[in-house]
C-alpha positions as CSV (number, residue, x, y, z in Angstrom):
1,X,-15.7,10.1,-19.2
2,X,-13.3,12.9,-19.9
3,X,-10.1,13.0,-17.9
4,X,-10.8,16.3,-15.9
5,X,-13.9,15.2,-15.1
6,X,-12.5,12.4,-13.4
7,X,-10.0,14.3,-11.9
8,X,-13.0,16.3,-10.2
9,X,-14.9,13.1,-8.8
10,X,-14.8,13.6,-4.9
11,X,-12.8,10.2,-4.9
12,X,-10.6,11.2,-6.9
13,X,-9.8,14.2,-4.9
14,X,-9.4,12.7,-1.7
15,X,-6.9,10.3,-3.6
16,X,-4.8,13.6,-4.9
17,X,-4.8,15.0,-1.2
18,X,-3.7,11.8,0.1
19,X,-0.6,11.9,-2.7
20,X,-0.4,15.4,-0.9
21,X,0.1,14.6,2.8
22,X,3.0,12.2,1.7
23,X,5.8,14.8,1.3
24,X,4.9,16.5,4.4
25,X,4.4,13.4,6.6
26,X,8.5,12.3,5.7
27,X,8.9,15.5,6.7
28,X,7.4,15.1,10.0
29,X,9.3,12.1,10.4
30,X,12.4,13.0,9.6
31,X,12.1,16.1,11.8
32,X,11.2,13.6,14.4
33,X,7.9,14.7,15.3
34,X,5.9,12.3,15.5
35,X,2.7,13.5,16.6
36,X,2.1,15.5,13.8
37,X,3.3,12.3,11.6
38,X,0.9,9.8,13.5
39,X,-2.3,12.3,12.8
40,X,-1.2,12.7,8.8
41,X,-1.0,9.0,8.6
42,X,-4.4,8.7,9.7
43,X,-5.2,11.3,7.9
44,X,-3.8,9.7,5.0
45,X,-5.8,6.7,6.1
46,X,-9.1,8.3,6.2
47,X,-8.7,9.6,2.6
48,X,-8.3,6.2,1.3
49,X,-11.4,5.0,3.6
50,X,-13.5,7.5,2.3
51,X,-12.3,7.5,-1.6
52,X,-13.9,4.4,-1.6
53,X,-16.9,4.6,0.2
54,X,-17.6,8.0,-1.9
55,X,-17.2,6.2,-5.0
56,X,-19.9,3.7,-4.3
57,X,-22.3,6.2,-2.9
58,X,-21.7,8.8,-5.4
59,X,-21.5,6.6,-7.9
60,X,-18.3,8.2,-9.1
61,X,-16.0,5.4,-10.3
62,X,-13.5,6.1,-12.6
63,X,-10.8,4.6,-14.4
64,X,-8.9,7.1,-13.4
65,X,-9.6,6.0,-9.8
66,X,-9.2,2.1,-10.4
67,X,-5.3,3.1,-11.5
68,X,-4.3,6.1,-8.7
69,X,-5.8,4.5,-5.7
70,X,-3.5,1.5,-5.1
71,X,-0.9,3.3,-6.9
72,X,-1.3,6.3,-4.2
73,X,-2.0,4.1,-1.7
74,X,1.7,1.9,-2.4
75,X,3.7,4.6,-2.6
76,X,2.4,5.9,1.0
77,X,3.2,2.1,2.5
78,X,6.6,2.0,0.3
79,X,7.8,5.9,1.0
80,X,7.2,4.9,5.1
81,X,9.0,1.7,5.1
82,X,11.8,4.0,3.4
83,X,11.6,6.4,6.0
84,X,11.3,4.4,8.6
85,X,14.3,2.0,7.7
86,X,16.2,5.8,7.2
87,X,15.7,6.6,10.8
88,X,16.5,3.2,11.6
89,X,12.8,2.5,13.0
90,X,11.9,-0.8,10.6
91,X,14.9,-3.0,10.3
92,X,16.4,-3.2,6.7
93,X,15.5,-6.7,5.8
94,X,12.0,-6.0,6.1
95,X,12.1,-3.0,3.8
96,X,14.0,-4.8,1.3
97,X,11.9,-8.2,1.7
98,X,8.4,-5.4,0.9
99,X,10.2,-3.4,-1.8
100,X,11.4,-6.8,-3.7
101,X,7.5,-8.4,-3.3
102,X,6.0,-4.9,-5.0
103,X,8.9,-4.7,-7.4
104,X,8.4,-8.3,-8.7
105,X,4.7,-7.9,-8.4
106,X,4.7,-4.7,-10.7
107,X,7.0,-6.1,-12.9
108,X,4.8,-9.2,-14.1
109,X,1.7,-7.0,-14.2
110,X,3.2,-4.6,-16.4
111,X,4.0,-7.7,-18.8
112,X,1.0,-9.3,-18.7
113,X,-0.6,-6.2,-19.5
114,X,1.6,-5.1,-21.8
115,X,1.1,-7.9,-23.9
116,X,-2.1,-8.4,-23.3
117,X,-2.1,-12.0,-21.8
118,X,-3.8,-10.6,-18.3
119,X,-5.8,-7.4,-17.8
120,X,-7.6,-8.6,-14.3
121,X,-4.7,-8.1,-11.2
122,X,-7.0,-8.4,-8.2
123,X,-5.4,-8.7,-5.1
124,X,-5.8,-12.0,-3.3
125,X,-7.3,-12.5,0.3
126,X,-2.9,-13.2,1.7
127,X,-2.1,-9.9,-0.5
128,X,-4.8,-8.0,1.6
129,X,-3.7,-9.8,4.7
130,X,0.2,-8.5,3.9
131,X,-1.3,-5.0,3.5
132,X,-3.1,-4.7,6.7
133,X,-0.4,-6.5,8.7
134,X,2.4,-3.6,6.9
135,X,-0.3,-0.7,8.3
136,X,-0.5,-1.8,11.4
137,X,3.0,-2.3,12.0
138,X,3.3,1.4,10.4
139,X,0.7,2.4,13.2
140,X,2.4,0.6,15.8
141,X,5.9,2.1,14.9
142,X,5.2,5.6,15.0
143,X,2.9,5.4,18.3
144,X,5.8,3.4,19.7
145,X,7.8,6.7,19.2
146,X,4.6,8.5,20.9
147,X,4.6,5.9,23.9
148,X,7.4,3.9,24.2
149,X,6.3,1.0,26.2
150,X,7.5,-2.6,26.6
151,X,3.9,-4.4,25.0
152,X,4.4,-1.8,22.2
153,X,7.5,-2.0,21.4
154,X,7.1,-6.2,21.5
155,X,3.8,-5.7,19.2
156,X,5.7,-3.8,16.9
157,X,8.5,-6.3,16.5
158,X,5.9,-9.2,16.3
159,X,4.3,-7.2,12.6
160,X,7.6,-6.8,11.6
161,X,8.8,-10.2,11.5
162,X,5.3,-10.9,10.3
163,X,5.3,-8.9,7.4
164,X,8.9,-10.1,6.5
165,X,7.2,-13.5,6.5
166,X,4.3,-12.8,4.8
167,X,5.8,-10.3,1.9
168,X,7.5,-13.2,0.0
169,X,4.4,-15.6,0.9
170,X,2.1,-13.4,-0.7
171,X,4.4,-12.9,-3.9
172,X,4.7,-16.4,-3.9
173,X,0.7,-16.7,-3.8
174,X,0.7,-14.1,-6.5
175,X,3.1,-15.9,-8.8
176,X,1.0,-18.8,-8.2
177,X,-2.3,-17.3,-9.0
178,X,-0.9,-16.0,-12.1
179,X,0.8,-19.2,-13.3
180,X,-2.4,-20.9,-12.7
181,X,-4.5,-18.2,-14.8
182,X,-2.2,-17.5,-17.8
183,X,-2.0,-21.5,-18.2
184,X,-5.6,-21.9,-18.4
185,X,-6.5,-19.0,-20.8
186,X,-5.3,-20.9,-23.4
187,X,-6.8,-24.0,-22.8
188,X,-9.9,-22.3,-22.4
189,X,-9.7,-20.4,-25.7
């Protein structure tokens, strides 16, 4: 499929306007107005929701698609924690504990891919876990600035000493996976 056609798919779109709201939602933040922050997040959300769905319906899947989502959708998770640790909002250890689990993640993708010893990089079911549980603590963050209260404020704290535990555990799972898969290729070949 040519590349602007892809480009054009409706999922695609919605992917490009989610890459869109980003600038404007650290703005929002570091103007400290949260509301308008809280609604591009979802916002944000929704995009990514729908990009899917769309592409399943419309039977619009592109390659171009396979490659910006999660790439769109990590540097909205990765840009907040930034943000958010800037404004002092997400402690720096969890930041840094969620940037070093991407950065070692990308890194061994990129050379299995590169030379060609692994194409497939699904997430795994702890990967998706560590995603969710970084949202959510996102989501609980920024209405915690909207309604400071006592159960919020403890929620929020919980996710973030989750996701400080469950970053490394996933990369660790990831390793794992990877280990296990690049060992067997050759002793299935």
């Amino acid at each position: 499929m040519p590349f602007l056609t892809q480009v054009r798919a409706t999922p695609n779109l919605l992917t490009l306007m989610r890459l869109f709201i980003l600038p404007f939602l650290v703005i929002e933040i570091l103007d400290n107005n949260y509301a308008a922050a809280f609604a591009l997040f979802a916002l944000a959300g929704l995009t990514d929701a729908l990009d899917g769905l769309l592409a399943r319906w419309l039977s619009q899947r592109t390659t171009l698609g396979q490659y910006m989502d999660p790439i769109a959708d990590k540097l909205l998770l990765s840009t907040l924690f930034v943000v958010l640790t800037h404004t002092n909002l997400i402690p720096r250890y969890v930041t840094v504990l969620v940037f070093s689990r991407d950065l070692g993640i990308l890194l061994i993708a990129t050379l299995l891919f590169a030379t060609g010893t692994l194409r497939d990089f699904r997430p795994s079911l702890l990967g998706k876990c560590n995603t969710l549980v970084q949202i959510l603590g996102v989501v609980c963050v920024l209405l915690e600035r909207l309604w400071p209260t006592a159960w919020l404020s403890a929620l929020s704290g919980g996710l973030l000493r989750l996701i400080a535990v469950l970053a490394p555990v996933s990369a660790a799972q990831y390793a794992w996976i990877v280990f296990r898969r690049v060992n067997s290729a050759p002793a299935a070949a």
